[in-house]
C-alpha positions as CSV (number, residue, x, y, z in Angstrom):
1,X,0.0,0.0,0.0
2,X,2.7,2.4,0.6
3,X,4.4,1.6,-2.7
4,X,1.4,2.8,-4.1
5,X,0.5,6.1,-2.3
6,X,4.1,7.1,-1.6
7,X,4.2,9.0,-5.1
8,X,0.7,10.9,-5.5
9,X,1.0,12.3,-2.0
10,X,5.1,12.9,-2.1
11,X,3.5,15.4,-5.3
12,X,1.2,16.4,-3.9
13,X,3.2,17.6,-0.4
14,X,5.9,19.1,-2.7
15,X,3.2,21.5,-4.5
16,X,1.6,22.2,-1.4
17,X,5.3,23.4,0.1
18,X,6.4,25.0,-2.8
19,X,2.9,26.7,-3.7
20,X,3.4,28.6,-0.5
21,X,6.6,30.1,-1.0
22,X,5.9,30.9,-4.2
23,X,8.4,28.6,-5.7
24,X,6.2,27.2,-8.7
25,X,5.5,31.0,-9.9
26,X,9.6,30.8,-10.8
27,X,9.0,27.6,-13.1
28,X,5.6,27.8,-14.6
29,X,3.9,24.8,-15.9
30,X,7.2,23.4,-16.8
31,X,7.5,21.9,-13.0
32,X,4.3,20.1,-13.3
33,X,6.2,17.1,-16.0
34,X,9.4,17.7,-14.1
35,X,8.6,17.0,-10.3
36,X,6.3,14.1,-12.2
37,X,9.0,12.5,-13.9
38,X,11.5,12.7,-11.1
39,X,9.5,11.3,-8.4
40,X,8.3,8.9,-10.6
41,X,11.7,7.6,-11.5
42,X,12.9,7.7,-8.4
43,X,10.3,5.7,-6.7
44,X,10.3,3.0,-9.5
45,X,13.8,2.5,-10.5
46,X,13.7,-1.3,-9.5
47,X,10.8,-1.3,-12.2
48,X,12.9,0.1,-15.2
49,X,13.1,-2.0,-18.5
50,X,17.2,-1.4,-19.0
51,X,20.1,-3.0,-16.9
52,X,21.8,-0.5,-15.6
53,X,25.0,-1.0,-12.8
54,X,25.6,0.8,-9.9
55,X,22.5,1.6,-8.4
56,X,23.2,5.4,-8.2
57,X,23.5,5.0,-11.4
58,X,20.5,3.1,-12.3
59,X,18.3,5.6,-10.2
60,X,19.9,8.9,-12.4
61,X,19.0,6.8,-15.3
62,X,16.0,6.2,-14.5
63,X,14.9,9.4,-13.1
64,X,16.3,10.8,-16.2
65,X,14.1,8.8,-18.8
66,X,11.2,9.4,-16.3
67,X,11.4,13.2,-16.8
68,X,12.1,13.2,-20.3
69,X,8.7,10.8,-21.0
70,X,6.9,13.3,-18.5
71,X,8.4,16.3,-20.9
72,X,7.4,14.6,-23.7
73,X,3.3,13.7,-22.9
74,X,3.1,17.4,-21.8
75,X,4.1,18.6,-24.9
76,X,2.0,16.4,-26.9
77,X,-0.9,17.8,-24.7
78,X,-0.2,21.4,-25.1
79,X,0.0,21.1,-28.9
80,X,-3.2,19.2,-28.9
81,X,-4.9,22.3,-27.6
82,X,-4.1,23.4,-30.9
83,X,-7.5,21.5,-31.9
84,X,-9.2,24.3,-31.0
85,X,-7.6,26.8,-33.4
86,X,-8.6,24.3,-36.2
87,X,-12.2,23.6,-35.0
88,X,-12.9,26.6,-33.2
89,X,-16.5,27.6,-35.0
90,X,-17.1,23.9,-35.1
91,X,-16.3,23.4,-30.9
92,X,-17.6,26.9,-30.2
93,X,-21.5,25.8,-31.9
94,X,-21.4,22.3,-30.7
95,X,-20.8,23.3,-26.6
96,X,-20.5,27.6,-26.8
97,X,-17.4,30.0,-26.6
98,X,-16.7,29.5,-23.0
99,X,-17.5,25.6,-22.5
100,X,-15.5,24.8,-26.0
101,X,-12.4,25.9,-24.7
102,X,-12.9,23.5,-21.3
103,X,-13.6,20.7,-23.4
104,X,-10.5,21.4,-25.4
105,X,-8.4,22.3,-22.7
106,X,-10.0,18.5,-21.0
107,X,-9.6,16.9,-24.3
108,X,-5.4,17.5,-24.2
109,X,-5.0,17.6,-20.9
110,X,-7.2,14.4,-19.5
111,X,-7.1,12.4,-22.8
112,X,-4.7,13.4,-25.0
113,X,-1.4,13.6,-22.6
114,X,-2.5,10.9,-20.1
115,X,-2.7,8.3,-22.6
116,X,0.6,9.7,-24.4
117,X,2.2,9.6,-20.7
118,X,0.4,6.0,-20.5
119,X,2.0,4.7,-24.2
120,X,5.3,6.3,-23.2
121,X,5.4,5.1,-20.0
122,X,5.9,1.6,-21.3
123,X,9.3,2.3,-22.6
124,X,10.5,3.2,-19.8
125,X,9.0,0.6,-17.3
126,X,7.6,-3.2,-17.8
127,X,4.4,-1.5,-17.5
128,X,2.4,-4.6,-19.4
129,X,-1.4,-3.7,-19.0
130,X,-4.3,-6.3,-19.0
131,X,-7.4,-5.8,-18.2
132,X,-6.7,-4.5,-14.5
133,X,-4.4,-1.9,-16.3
134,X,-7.0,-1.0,-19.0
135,X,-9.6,-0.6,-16.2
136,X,-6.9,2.0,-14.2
137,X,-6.1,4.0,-17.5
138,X,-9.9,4.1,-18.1
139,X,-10.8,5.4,-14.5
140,X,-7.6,7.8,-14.3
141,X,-8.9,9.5,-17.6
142,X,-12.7,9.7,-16.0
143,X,-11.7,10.9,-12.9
144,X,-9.8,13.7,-14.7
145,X,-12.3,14.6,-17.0
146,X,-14.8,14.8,-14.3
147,X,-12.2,17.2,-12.1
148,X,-11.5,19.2,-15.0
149,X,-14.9,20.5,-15.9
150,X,-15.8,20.5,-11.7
151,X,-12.9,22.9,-11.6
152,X,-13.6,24.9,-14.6
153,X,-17.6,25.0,-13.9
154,X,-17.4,25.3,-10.3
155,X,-13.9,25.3,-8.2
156,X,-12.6,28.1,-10.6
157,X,-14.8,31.1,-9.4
158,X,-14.4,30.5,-5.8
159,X,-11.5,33.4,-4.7
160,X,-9.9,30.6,-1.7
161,X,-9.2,27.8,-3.8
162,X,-6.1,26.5,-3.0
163,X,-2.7,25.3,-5.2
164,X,-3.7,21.6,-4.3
165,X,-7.1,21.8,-5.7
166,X,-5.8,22.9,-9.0
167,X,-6.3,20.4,-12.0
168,X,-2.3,20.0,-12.6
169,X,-2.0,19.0,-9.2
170,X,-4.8,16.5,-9.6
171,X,-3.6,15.5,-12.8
172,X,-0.5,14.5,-10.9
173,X,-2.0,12.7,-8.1
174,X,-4.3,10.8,-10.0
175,X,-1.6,10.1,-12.3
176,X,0.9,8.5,-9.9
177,X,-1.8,6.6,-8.3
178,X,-3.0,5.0,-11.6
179,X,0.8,4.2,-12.5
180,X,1.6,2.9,-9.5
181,X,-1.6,0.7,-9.4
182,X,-0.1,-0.8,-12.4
183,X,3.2,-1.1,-11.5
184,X,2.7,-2.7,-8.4
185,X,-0.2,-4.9,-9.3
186,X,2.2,-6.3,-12.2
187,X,4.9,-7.4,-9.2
188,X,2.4,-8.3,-7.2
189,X,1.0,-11.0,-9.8
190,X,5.0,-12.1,-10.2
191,X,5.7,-12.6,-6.6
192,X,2.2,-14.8,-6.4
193,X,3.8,-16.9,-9.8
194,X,6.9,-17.3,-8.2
195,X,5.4,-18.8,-4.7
């Protein structure tokens, strides 16, 4: 159990931390992949596809390919809120001016980067998914897409909300959760095998 919370709530301490001494105004949305990727790594470099030797070493390495995946899914979501350039009339009839921009700004957020953080993800770690990792991916992205228009519809006007209830931090939490649900489900299933 700790294996599995040990991640989302290490994120979600650090933001909380940082967010009050104004830390993440100095990085912007770039410290949303980075802090991801790196805690990530860190807490999974057991799980990494690649032999690496020492274990310092294996732990930079991992770490490393952890942040540059996490770099990598967050820029394939920011450029697919580029849908909404191309679509804009379209998005803006279908659901209005206001709500077509949350549904694109949920689209590449919730969909678009967590299954290209998912895909990418697999390089990286022997992240196999069956059905138990389908279901996980499936909730993670519901979950999101739920908490994104809450926070947009709702959360957003209120003047108190708080850097932990922001959707990059739950992004994050629900993120690390769902990975590490599949990571350590996967051991889990070896260790019972090997008994």
């Amino acid at each position: 159990m700790v294996k599995i919370l040990f991640p989302p709530v290490i994120l979600v301490l650090l933001i909380a931390i940082l967010s009050a001494s104004d830390v993440l105004k100095e990085f912007g949305l770039l410290y949303y992949p980075i802090s991801f990727g790196l805690v990530i790594g860190i807490t999974n470099f057991n799980r990494i596809r690649f032999k690496v030797q020492p274990v310092i070493l294996k732990i930079s390495f991992s770490a490393g390919l952890s942040i540059l995946v996490s770099l990598i899914a967050f820029v394939i979501g920011y450029y697919s809120l580029a849908i909404y350039g191309v679509f804009e009339e379209d998005l803006q009839q279908l659901f209005g001016e206001d709500r077509s921009k949350i549904v694109t700004i949920t689209f590449g957020t919730c969909v678009v980067a967590t299954l290209a953080l998912f895909v990418l993800y697999q390089f990286v770690f022997k992240l196999k998914s069956g059905r138990f990792g389908f279901y996980v991916k499936l909730s993670a992205i519901v979950l999101l897409v739920i908490y994104y228009f809450l926070f947009f519809e709702h959360f957003k006007t209120k003047e108190t909300i708080n850097e932990i209830f922001y959707p990059n931090t739950i992004w994050q939490g629900i993120m690390a959760l769902a990975l590490q649900l599949i990571l350590v489900q996967k051991r889990s299933q070896k260790e019972r095998v090997g008994a």
